[in-house]
C-alpha positions as CSV (number, residue, x, y, z in Angstrom):
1,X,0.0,0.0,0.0
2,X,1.0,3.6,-1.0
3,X,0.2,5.4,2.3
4,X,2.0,8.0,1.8
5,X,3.1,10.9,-0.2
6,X,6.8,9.7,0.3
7,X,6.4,6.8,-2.2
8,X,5.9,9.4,-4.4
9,X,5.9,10.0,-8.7
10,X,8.0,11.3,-11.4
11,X,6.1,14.8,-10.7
12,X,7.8,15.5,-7.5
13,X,10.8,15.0,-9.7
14,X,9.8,17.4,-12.0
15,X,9.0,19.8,-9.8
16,X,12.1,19.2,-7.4
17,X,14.4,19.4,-10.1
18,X,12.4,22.9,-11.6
19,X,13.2,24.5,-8.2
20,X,16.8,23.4,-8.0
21,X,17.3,24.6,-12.0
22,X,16.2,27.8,-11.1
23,X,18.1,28.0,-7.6
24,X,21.0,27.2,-9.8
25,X,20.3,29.5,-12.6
26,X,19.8,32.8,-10.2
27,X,23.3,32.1,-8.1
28,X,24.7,31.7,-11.4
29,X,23.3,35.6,-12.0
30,X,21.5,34.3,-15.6
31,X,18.1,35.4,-17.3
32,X,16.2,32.6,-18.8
33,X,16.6,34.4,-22.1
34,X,20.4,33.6,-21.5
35,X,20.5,30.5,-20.5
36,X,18.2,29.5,-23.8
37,X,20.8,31.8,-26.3
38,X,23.7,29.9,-25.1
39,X,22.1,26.4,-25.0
40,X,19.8,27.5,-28.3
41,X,16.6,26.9,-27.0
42,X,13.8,28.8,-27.2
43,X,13.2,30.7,-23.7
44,X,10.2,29.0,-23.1
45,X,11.8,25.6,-22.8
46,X,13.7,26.9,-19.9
47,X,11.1,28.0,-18.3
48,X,9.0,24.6,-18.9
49,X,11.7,22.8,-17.4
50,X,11.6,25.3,-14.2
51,X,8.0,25.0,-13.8
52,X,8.3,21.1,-14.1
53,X,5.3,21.7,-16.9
54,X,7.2,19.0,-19.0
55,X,6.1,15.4,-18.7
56,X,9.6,14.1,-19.4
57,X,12.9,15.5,-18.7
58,X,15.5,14.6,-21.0
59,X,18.5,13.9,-18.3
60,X,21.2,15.5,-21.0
61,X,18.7,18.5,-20.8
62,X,19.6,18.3,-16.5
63,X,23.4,17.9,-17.2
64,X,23.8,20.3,-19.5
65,X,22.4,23.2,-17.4
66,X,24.1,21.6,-14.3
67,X,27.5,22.2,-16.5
68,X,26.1,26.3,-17.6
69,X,25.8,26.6,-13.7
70,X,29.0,25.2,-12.4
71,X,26.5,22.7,-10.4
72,X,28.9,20.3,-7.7
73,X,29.0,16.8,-8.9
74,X,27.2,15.6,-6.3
75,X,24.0,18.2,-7.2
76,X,24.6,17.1,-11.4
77,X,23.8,13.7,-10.2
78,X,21.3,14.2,-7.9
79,X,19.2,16.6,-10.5
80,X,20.3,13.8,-13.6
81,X,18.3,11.1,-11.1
82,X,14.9,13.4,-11.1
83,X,15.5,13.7,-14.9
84,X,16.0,9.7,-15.3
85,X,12.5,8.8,-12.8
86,X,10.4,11.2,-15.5
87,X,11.9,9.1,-18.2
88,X,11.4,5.4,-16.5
89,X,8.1,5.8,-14.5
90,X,4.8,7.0,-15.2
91,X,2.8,9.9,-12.9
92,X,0.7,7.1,-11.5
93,X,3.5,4.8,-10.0
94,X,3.2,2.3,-6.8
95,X,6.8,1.6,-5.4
96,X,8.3,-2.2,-6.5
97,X,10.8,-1.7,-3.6
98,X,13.5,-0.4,-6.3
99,X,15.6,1.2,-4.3
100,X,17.3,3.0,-7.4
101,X,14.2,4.5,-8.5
102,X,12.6,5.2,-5.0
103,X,15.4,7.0,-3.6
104,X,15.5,10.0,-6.3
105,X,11.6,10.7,-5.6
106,X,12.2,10.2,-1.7
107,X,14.6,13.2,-2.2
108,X,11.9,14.6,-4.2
109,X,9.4,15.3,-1.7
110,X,11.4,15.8,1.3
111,X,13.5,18.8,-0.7
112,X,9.4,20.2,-1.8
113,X,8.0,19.3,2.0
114,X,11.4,21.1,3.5
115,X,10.8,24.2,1.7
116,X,7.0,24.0,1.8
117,X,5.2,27.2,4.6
118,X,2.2,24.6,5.0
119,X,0.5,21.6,4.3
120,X,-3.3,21.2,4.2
121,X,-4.7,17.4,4.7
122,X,-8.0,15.9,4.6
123,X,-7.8,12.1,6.1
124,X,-10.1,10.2,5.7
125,X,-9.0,6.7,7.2
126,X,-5.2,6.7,7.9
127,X,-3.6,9.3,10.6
128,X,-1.6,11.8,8.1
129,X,2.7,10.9,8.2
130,X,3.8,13.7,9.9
131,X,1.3,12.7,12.9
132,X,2.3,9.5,13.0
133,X,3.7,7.3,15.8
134,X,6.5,5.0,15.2
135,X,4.6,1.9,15.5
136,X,1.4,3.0,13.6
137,X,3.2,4.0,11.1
138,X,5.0,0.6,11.2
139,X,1.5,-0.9,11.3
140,X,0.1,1.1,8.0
141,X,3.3,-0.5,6.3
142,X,2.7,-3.9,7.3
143,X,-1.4,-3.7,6.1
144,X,-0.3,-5.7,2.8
145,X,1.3,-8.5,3.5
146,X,4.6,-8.9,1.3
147,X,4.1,-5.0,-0.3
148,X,7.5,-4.1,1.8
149,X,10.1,-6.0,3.0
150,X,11.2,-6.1,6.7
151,X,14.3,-3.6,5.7
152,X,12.1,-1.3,3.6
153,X,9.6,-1.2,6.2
154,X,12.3,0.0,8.7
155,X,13.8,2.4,5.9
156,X,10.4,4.0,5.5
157,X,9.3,4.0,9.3
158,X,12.9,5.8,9.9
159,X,12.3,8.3,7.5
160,X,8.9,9.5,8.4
161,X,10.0,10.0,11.8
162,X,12.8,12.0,10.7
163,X,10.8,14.3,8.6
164,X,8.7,15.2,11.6
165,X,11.3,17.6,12.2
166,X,9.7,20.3,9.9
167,X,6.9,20.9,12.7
168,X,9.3,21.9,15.1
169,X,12.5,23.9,13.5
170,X,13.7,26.9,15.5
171,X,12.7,29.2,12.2
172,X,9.4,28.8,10.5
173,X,8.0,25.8,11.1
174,X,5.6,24.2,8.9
175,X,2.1,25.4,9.5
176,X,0.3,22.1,9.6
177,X,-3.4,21.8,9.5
178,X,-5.4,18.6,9.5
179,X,-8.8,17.2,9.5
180,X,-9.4,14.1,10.2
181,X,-12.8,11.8,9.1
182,X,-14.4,10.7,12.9
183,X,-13.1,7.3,11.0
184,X,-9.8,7.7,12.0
185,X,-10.5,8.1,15.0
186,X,-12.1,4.4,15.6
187,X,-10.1,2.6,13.6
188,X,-7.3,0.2,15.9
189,X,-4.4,0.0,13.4
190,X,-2.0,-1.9,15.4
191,X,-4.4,-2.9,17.8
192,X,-6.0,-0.8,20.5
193,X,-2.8,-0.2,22.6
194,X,-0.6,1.4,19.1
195,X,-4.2,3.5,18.1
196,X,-4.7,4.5,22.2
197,X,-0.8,5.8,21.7
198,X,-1.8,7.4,18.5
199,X,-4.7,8.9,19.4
200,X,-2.3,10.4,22.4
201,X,0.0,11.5,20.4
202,X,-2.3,13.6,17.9
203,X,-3.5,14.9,21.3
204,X,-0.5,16.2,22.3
205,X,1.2,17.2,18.9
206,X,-2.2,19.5,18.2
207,X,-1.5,22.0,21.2
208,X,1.3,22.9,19.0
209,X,1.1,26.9,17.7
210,X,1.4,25.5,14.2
211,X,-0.8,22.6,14.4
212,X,-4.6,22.6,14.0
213,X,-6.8,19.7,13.8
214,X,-10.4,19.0,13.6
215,X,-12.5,16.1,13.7
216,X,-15.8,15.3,10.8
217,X,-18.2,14.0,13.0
218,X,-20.6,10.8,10.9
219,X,-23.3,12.9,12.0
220,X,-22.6,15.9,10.0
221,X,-23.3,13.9,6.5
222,X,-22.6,14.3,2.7
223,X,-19.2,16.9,2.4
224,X,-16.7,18.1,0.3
225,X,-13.8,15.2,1.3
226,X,-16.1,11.7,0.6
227,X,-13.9,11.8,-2.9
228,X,-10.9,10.5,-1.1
229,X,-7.9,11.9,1.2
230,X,-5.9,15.0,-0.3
231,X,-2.9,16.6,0.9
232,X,-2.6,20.9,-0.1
233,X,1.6,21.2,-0.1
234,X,2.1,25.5,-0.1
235,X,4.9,27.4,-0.8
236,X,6.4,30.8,0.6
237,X,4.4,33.4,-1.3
238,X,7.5,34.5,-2.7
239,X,8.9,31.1,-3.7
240,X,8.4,30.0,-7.9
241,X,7.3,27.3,-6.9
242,X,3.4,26.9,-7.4
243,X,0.7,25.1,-4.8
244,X,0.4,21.7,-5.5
245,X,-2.5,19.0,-4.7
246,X,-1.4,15.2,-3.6
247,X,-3.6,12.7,-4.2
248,X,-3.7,8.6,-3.3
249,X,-5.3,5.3,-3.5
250,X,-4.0,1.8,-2.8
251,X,-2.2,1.1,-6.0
252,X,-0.8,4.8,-7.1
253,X,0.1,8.3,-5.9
254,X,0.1,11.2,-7.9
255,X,0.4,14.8,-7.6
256,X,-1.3,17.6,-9.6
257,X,-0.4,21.2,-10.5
258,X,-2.9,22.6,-12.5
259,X,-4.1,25.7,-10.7
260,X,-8.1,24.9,-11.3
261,X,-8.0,22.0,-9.7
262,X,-5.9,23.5,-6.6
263,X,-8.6,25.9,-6.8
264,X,-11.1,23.1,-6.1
265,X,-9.5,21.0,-3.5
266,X,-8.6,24.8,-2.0
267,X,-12.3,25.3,-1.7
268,X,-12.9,22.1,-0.4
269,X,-10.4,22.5,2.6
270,X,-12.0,25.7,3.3
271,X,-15.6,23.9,3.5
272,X,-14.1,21.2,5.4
273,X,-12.3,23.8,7.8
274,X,-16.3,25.1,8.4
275,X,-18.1,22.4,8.6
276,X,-16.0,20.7,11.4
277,X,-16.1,21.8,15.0
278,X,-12.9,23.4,16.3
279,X,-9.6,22.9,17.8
280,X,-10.8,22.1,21.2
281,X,-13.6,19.7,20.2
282,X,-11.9,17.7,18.3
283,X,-9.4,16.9,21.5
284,X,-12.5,16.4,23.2
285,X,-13.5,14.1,20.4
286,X,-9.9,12.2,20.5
287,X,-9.8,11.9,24.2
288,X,-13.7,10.1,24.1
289,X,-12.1,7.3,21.5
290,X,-9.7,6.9,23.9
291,X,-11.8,6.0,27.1
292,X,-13.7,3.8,25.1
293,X,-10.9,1.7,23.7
C-alpha cells in the first residue's frame, strides 16, 4: 500500500528538479533568455523545465544546465536522477521496492515538503505521516502482507520520523493543518494499545502553535472530502514554486499542479475547515475514543 506521499511519482521530480534549475540559474546571476541563447533553445523551454510543466525530462537536458551553472557533482547527479525517474516511470506509479528509483523521488518530496510554509490534509481513514507514531506508522506498512520487506519497512518507518522535524525547527516551522474523518479516530491500526498511543499523540502534537486539527463527526453527513484523502503542499508566497494538490489510493500516488484544480480542492479544505467543530472539540472528540478503547 501507498500510504504515503513519500512513495511518491516522477512529478515531485519534475517539480524538485524545476526549483533546483532555477536556484541554480539565479546564483549563477543568468536570465532565462540567456541561458536559452547559449544552450539554443527557445526561452520558453527553460522555463518549462523550471515549472516542471514537462512530462519528461531529458537527463542530458539536467546535465547540460548543471554544467552552464558550475553545479557540484554531487547536485549534477542528484538533479540527472529526477530527470532519469520522468523518463522510467509514469505519474501514477506504486513503489516495486527499487531502491534506485525510489530513492530520487524520496529526495523529491522531502526537498518540496522542506521548503513548503504549509500543508493542508484531509484524512479520511489513515492518521496523516507527519502525525504519526512509530509503531502506527509501522502498522500502515505492514497492512499488505509482502508490499515491503522487513528492511524497507524499517527504511520507511525511519524516515517519516525524521521528517517530523519540519513541525518543530527553531525558524518557521511548517504550519500544519489537519482534518481528520471521525473514521480515523475508531479505527485500531495496530491494535487498540498502538491506536490509544496514536490517538495520544495527535492529542499532544495539536496543542502545538502551528498545528490545528479538527475532527468530521458521521453525523454531520454528505461533504466536500467523501472523494478521497488529499494533501494541499504550499509554498512561501515568494517562492516560484506553485501550490500543488497530492492525491492517493491503494495502488498509485500522484500529484497535480494545475491551478483549477488546486482551486477546487482549495475550496474544499476551506468547507471542510467550516463544517467541522474546532480545535478544542476535536481533542474532546480524540480523548472520548480513547476511554472507550
Amino acid at each position: 500500500m501507498i500510504e504515503d506521499i513519500e512513495s511518491a511519482t516522477p512529478a515531485l521530480c519534475r517539480l524538485q528538479l524545476g526549483a533546483e534549475l532555477r536556484r541554480l540559474r539565479h546564483r549563477a546571476d543568468l536570465k532565462s533568455s540567456q541561458v536559452a541563447k547559449r544552450l539554443l533553445w527557445s526561452p520558453s523551454k527553460v522555463t518549462r523545465l523550471e515549472y516542471g510543466d514537462n512530462v519528461v525530462v531529458e537527463p542530458e537536458d539536467a546535465v547540460m544546465l548543471c554544467e552552464l551553472y558550475r553545479a557540484d557533482p554531487a547536485t549534477r547527479t542528484l538533479l540527472r536522477d529526477y530527470a532519469v525517474v520522468t523518463k522510467t516511470k509514469e505519474d501514477r506509479w506504486a513503489s516495486g521496492g527499487d531502491d534506485a528509483l525510489v530513492r530520487p523521488t524520496l529526495h523529491a518530496f522531502i526537498g518540496l515538503e522542506a521548503s513548503a510554509v504549509a500543508l493542508r490534509c484531509y484524512a479520511s481513514d489513515y492518521v496523516p505521516g507527519l502525525l504519526q507514531t512509530e509503531a502506527y506508522a509501522r502498522a500502515t506498512h505492514k497492512a499488505v502482507p509482502g508490499m515491503f520487506s522487513t528492511e524497507e519497512i524499517e527504511a520507511r518507518v525511519a524516515t517519516r520520523m525524521a521528517r517530523k522535524e519540519v513541525l518543530h525547527r527553531a525558524e518557521a516551522p511548517l504550519d500544519l493543518r489537519v482534518i481528520l474523518s471521525e473514521s480515523v479516530l475508531l479505527r485500531h491500526a495496530g491494535g487498540s494499545a498502538v491506536a490509544r498511543k496514536q490517538l495520544e499523540h495527535i492529542a499532544e502534537v495539536s496543542t502545538l502553535d502551528n498545528v490545528q486539527v479538527q475532527v468530521l463527526p458521521f453525523s454531520l453527513g454528505i461533504h466536500a472530502g467523501m472523494s478521497g484523502p488529499f494533501t494541499l503542499i504550499r509554498f512561501a508566497k515568494n517562492s516560484t514554486l506553485r501550490p500543488i494538490v497530492y492525491l492517493e489510493n491503494m495502488a498509485a500516488s500522484w500529484v497535480v499542479g494545475q491551478a483549477t484544480v488546486i482551486d477546487g480542492y482549495e475550496r474544499a479544505f476551506s468547507d471542510l475547515q467550516a463544517l467541522a467543530p474546532g480545535p478544542q472539540e476535536a481533542r474532546e472528540m480524540i480523548h472520548e475514543a480513547i476511554r472507550e478503547m
